[in-house]
Backbone and ligand atoms as CSV (ligand in chain L), in Angstrom:
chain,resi,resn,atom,element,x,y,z
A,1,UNK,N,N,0.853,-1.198,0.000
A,1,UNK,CA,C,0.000,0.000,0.000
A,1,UNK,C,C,0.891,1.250,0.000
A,2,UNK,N,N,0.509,2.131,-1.069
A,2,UNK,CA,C,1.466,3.542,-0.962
A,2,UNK,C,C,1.378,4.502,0.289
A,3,UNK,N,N,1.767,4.517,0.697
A,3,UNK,CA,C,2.207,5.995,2.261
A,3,UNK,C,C,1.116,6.772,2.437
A,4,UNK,N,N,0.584,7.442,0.925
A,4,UNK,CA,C,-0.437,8.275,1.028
A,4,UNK,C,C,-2.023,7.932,1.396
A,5,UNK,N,N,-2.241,6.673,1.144
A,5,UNK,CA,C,-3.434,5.761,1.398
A,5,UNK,C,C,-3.207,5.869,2.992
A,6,UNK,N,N,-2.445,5.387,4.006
A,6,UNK,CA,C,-2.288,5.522,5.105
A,6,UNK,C,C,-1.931,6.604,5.985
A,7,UNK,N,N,-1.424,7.468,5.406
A,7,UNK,CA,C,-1.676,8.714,5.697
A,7,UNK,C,C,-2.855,9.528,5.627
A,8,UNK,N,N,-3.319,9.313,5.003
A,8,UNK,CA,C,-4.971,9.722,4.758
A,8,UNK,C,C,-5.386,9.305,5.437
A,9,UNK,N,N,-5.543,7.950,6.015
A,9,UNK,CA,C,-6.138,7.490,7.050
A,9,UNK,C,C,-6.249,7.618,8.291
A,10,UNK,N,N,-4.905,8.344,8.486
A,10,UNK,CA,C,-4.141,9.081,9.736
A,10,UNK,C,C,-4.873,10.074,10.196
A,11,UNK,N,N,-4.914,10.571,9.292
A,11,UNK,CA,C,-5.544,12.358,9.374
A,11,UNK,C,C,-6.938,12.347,9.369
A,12,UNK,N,N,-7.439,11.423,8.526
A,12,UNK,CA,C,-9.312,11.219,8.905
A,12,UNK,C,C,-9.605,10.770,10.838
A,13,UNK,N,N,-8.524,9.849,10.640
A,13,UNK,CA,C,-8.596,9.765,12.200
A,13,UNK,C,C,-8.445,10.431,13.230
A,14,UNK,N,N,-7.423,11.041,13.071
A,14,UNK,CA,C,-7.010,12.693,13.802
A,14,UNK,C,C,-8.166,13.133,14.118
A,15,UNK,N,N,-9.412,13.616,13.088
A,15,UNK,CA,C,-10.541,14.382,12.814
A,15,UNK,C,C,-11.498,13.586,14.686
A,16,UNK,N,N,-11.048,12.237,15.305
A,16,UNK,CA,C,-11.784,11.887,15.741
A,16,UNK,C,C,-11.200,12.615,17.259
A,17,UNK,N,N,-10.018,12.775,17.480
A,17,UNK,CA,C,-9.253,12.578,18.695
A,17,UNK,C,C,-10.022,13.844,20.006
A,18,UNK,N,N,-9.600,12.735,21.041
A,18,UNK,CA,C,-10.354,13.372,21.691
A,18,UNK,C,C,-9.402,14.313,22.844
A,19,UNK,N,N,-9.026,15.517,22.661
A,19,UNK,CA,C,-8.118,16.135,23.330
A,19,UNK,C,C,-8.544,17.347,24.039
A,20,UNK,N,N,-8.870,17.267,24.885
A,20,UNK,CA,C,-9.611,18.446,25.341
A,20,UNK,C,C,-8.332,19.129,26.495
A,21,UNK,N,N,-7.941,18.507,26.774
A,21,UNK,CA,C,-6.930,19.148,27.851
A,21,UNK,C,C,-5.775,19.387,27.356
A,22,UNK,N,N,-5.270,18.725,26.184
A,22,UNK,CA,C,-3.302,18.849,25.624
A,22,UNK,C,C,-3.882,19.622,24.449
A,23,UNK,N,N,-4.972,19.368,23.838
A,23,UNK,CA,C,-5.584,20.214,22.624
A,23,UNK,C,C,-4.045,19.257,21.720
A,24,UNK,N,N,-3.876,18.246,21.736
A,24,UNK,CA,C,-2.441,17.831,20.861
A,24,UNK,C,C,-3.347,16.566,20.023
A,25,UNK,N,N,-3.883,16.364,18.613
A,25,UNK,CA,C,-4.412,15.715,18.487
A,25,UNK,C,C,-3.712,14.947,17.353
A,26,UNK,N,N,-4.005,13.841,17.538
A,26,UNK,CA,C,-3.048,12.861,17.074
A,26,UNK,C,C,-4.175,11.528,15.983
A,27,UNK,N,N,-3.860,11.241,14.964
A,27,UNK,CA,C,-4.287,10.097,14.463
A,27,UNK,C,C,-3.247,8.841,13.986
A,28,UNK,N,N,-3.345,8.100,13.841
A,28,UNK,CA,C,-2.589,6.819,13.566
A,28,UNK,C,C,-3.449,6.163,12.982
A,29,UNK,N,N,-2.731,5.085,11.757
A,29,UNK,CA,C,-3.171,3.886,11.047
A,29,UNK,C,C,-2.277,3.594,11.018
A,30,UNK,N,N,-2.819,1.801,11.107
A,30,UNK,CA,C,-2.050,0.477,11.127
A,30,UNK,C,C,-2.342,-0.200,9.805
A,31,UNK,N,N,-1.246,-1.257,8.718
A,31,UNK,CA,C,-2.085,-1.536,7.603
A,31,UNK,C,C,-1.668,-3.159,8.267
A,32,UNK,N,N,-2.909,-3.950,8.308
A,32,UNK,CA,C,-2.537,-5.508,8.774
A,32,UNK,C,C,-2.033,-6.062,7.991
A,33,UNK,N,N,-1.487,-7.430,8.040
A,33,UNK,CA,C,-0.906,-8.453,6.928
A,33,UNK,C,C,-1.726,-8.296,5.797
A,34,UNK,N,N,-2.900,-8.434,5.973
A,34,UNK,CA,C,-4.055,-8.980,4.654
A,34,UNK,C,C,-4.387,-7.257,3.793
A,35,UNK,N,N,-3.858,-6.504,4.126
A,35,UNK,CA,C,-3.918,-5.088,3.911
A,35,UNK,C,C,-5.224,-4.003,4.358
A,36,UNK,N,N,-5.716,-4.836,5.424
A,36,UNK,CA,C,-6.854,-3.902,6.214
A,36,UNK,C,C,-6.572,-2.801,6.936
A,37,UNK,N,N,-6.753,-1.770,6.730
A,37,UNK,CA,C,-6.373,-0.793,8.097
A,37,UNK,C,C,-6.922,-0.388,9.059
A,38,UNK,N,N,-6.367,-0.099,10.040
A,38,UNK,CA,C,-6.975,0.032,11.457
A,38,UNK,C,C,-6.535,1.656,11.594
A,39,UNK,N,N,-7.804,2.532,11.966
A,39,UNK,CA,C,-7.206,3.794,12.360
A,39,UNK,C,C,-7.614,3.954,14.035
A,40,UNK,N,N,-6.808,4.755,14.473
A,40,UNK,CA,C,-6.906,5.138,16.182
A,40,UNK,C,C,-6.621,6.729,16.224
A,41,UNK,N,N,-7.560,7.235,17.347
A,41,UNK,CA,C,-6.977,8.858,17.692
A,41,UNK,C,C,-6.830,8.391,19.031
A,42,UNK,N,N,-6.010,9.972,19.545
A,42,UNK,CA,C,-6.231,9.774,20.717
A,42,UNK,C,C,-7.011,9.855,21.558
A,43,UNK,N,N,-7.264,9.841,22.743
A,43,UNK,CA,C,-8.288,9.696,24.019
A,43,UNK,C,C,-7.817,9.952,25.431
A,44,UNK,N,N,-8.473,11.384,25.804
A,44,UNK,CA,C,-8.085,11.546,26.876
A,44,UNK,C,C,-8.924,11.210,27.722
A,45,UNK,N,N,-8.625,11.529,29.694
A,45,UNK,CA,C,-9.416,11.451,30.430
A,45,UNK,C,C,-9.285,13.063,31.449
A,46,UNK,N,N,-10.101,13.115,32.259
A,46,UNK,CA,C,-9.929,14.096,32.756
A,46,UNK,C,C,-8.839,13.395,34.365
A,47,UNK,N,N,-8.539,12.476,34.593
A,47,UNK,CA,C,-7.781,11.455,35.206
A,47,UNK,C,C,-6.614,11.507,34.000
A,48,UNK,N,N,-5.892,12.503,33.767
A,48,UNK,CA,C,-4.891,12.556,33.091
A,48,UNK,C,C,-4.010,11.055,31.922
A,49,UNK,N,N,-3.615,10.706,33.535
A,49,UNK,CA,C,-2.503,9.488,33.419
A,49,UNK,C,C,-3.554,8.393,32.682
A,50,UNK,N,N,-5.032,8.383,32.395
A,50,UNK,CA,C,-5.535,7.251,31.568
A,50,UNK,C,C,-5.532,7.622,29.941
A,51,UNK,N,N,-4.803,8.885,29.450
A,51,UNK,CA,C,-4.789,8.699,28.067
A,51,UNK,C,C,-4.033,7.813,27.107
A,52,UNK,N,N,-5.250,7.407,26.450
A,52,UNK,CA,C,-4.334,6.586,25.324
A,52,UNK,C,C,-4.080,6.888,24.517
A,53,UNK,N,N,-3.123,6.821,23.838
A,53,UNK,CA,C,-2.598,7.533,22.560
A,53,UNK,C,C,-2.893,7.058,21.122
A,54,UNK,N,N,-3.003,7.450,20.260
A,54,UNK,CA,C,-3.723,7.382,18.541
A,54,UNK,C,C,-3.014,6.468,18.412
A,55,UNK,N,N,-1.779,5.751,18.585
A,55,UNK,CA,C,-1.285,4.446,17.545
A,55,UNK,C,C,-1.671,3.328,18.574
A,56,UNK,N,N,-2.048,3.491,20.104
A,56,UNK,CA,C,-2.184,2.026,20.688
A,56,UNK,C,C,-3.553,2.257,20.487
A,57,UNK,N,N,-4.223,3.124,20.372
A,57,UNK,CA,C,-5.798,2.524,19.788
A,57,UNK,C,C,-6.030,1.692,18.702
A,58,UNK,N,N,-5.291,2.190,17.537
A,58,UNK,CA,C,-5.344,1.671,16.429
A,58,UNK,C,C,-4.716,0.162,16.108
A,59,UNK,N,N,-3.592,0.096,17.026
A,59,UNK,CA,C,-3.431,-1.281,17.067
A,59,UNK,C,C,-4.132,-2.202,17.883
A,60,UNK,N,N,-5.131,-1.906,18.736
A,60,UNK,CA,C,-5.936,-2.394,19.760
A,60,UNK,C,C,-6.894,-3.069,18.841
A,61,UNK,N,N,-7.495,-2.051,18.095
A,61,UNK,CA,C,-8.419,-2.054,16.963
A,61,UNK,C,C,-7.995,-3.629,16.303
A,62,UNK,N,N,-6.908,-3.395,15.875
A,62,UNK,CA,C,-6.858,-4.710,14.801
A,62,UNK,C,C,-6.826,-5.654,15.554
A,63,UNK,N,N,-6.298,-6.018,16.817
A,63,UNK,CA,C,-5.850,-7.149,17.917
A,63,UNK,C,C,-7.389,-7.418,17.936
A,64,UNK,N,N,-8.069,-6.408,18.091
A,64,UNK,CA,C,-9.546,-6.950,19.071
A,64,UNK,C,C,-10.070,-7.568,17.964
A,65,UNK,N,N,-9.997,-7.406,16.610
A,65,UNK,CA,C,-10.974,-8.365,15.522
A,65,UNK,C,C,-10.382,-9.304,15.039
A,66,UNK,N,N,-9.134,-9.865,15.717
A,66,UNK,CA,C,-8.585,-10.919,15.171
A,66,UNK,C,C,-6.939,-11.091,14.534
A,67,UNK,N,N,-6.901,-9.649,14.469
A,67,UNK,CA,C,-5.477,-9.290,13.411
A,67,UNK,C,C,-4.055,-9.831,13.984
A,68,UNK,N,N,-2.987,-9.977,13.802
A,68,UNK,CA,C,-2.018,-10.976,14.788
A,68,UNK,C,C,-1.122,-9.826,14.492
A,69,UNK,N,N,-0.408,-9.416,13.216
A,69,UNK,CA,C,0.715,-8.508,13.382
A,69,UNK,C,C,0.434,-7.442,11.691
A,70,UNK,N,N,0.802,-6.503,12.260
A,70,UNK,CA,C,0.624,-5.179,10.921
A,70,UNK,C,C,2.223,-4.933,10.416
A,71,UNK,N,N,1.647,-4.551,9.080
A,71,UNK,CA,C,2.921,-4.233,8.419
A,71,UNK,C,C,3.543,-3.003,8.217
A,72,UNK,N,N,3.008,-1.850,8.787
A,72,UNK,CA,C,3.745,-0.360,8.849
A,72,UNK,C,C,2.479,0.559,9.346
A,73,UNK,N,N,3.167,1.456,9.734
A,73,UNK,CA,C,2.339,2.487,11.060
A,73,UNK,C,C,2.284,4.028,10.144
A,74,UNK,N,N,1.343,4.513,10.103
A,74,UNK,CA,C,1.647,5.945,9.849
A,74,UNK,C,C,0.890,6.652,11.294
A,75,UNK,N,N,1.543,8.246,11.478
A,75,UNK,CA,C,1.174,9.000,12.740
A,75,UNK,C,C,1.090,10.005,12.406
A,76,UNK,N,N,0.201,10.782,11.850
A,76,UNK,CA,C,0.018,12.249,11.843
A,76,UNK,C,C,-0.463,13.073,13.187
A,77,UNK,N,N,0.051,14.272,13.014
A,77,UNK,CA,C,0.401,15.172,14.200
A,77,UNK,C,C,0.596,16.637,13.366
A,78,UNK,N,N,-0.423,17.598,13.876
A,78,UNK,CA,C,0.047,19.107,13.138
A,78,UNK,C,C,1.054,19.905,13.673
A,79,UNK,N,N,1.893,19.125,13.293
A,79,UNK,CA,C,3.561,19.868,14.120
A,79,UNK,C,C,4.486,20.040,12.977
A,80,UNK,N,N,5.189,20.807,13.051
A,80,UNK,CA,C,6.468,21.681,11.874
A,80,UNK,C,C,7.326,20.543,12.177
A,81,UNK,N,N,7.575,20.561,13.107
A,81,UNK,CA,C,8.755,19.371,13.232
A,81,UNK,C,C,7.516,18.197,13.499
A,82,UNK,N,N,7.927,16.628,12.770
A,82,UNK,CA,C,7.314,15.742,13.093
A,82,UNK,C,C,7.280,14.652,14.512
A,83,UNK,N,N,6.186,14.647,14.677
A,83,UNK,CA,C,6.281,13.976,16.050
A,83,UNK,C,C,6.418,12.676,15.929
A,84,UNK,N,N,7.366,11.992,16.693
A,84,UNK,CA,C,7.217,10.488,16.907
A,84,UNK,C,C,6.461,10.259,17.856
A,85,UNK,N,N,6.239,8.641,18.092
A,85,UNK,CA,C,5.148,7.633,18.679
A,85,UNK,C,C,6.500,7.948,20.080
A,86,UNK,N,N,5.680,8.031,20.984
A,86,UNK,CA,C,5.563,7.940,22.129
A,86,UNK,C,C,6.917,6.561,22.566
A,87,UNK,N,N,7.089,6.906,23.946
A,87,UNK,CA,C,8.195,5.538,24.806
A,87,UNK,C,C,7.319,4.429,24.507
A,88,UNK,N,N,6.137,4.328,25.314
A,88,UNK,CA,C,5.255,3.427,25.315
A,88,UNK,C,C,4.324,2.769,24.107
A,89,UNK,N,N,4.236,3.737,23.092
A,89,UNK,CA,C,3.315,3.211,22.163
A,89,UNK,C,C,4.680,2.733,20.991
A,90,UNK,N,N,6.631,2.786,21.476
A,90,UNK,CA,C,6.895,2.432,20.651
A,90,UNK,C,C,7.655,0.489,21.166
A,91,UNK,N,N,7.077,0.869,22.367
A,91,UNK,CA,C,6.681,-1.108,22.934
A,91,UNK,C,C,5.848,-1.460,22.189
A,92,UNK,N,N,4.903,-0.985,22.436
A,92,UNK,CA,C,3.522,-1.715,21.512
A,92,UNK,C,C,3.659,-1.985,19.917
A,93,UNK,N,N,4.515,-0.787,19.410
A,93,UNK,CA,C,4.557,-1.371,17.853
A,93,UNK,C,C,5.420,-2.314,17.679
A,94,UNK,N,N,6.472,-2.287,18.784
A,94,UNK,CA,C,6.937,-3.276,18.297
A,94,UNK,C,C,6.919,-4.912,18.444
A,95,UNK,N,N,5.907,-5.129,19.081
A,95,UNK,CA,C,5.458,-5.975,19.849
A,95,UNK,C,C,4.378,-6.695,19.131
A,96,UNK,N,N,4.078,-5.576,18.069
A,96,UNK,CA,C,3.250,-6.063,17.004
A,96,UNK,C,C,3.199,-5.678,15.625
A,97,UNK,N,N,4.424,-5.180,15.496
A,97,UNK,CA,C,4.619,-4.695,14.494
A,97,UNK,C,C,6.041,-5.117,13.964
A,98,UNK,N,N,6.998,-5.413,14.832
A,98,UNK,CA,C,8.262,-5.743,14.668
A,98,UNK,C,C,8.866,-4.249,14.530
A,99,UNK,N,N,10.251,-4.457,13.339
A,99,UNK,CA,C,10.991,-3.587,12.720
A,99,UNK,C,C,10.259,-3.027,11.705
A,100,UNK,N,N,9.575,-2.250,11.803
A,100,UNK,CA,C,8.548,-1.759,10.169
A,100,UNK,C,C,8.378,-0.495,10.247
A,101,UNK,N,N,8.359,-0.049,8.760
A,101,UNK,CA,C,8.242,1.354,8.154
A,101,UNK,C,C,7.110,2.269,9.388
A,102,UNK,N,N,7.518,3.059,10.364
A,102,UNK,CA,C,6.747,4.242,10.493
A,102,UNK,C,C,6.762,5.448,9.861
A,103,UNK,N,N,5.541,5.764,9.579
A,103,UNK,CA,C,5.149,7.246,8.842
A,103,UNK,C,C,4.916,7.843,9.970
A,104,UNK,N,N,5.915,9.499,9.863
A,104,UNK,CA,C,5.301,10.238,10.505
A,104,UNK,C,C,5.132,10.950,9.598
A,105,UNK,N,N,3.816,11.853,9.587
A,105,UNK,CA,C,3.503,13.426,8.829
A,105,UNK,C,C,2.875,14.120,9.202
A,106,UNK,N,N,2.680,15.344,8.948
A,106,UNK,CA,C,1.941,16.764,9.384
A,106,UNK,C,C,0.741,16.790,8.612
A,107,UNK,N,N,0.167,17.989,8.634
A,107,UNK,CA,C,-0.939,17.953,7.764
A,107,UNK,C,C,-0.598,19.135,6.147
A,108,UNK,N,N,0.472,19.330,6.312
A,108,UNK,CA,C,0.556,20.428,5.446
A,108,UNK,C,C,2.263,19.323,4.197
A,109,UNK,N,N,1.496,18.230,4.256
A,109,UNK,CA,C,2.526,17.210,2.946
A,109,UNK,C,C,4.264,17.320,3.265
A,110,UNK,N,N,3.979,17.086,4.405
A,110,UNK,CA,C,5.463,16.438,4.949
A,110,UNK,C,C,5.342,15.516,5.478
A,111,UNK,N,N,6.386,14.659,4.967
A,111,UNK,CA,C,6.523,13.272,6.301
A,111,UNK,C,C,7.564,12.730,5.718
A,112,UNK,N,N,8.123,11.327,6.633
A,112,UNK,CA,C,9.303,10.955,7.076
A,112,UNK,C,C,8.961,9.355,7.279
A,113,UNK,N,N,9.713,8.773,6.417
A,113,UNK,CA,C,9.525,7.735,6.841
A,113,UNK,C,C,10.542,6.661,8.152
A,114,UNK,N,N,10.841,6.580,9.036
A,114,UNK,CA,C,11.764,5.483,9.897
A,114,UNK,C,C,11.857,4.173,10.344
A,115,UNK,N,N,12.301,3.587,10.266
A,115,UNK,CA,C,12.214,2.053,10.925
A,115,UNK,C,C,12.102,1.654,12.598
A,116,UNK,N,N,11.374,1.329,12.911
A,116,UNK,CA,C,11.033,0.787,14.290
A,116,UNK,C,C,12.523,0.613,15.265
A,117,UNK,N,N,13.415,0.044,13.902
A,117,UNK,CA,C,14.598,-0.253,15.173
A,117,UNK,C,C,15.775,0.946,14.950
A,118,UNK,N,N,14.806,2.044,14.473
A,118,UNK,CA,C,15.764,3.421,14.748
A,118,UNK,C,C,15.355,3.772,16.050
A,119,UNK,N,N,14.103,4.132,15.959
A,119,UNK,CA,C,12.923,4.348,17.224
A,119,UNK,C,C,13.509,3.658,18.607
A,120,UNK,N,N,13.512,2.179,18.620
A,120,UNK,CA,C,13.765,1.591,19.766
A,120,UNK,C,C,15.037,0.360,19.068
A,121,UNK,N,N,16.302,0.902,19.325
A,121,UNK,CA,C,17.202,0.054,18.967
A,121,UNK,C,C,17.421,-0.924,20.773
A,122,UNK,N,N,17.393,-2.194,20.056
A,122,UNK,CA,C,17.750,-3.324,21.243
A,122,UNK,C,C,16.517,-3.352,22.271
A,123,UNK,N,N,15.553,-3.301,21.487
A,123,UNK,CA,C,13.950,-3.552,22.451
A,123,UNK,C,C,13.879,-4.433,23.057
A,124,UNK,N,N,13.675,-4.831,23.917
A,124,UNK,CA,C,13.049,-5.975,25.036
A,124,UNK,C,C,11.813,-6.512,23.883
A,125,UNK,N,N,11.946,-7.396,23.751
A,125,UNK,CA,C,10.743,-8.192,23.707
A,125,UNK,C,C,10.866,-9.706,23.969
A,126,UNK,N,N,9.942,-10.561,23.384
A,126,UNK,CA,C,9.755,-11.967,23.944
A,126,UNK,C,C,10.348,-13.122,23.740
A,127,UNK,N,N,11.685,-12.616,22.935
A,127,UNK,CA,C,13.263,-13.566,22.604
A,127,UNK,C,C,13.765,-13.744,23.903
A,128,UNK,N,N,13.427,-12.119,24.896
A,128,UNK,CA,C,14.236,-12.422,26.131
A,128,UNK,C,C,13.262,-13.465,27.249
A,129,UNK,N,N,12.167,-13.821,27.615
A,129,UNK,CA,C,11.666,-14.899,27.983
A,129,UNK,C,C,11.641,-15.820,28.056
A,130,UNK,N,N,12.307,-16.800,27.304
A,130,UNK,CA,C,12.392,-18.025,26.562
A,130,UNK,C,C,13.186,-18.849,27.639
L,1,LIG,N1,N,-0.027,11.218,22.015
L,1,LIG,C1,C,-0.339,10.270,21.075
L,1,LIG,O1,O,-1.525,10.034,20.777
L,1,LIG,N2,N,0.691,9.593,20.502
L,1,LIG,C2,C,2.000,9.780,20.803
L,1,LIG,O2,O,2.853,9.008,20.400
L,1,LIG,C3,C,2.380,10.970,21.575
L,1,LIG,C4,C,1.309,11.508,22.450
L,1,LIG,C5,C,-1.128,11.950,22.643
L,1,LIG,C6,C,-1.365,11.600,24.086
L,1,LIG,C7,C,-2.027,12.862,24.598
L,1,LIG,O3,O,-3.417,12.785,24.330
L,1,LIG,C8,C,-1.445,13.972,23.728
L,1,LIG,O4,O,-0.868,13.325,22.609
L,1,LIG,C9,C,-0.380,14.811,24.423
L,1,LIG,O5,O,0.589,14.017,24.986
């Protein structure tokens, strides 16, 4: 799937986020193996510390209908400089996402593409369990 298909998807999602207190609104899409996408915004609470952020919704999304692992993330954010995924939401991608293409972009046709193990080089995950 081309960047711009998921990016679009990003930003329709954005349209949902619910930010009333950071006013920082964020959308994310996930594209699954079979090429379905999952979009997520964010979600705040007025209990601060329960917000979830636009890319672990969106990967929640695909987990909850069945989906096992996605093949690249896009994250739009209306920022000059582009924002990356979060400490925590960049456990989660990788946890289900592996090493894969993240999109970040703005809304004004910039973006950047990076690899997961730029983001989080030498991640913990479930090799170390074994
Ligand atoms: N946020 C995200 O949705 N994704 C990130 O990776 C960074 C932060 C949200 C959480 C909160 O609603 C707002 O942005 C400000 O932190």
């Amino acid at each position: 799937m081309d960047n711009e298909k998921l990016i679009k998807a990003a930003i329709d999602a954005r349209e949902n986020a619910y930010a009333p207190y950071s006013n920082f609104r964020v959308g994310a899409a996930v594209e699954a193996e079979n090429g379905d996408i999952y979009i997520g915004c964010n979600v705040e609470s007025a209990s601060y510390g329960l917000t979830v952020c636009a890319e672990r919704v969106a990967i929640w999304k695909g987990i909850s209908v069945g989906e096992k692992r996605f093949k690249q993330i896009a994250v739009v954010v209306d920022t000059e400089e582009l924002t990356p995924p979060c400490g925590v939401c960049r456990q989660i991608i990788w946890e289900f996402c592996g090493d894969v293409p993240v999109i970040l972009a703005n809304l004004h046709g910039k973006s950047e593409t990076v690899m997961m193990s730029e983001l989080l080089p030498r991640a913990f995950d479930s090799k170390f369990l074994k």
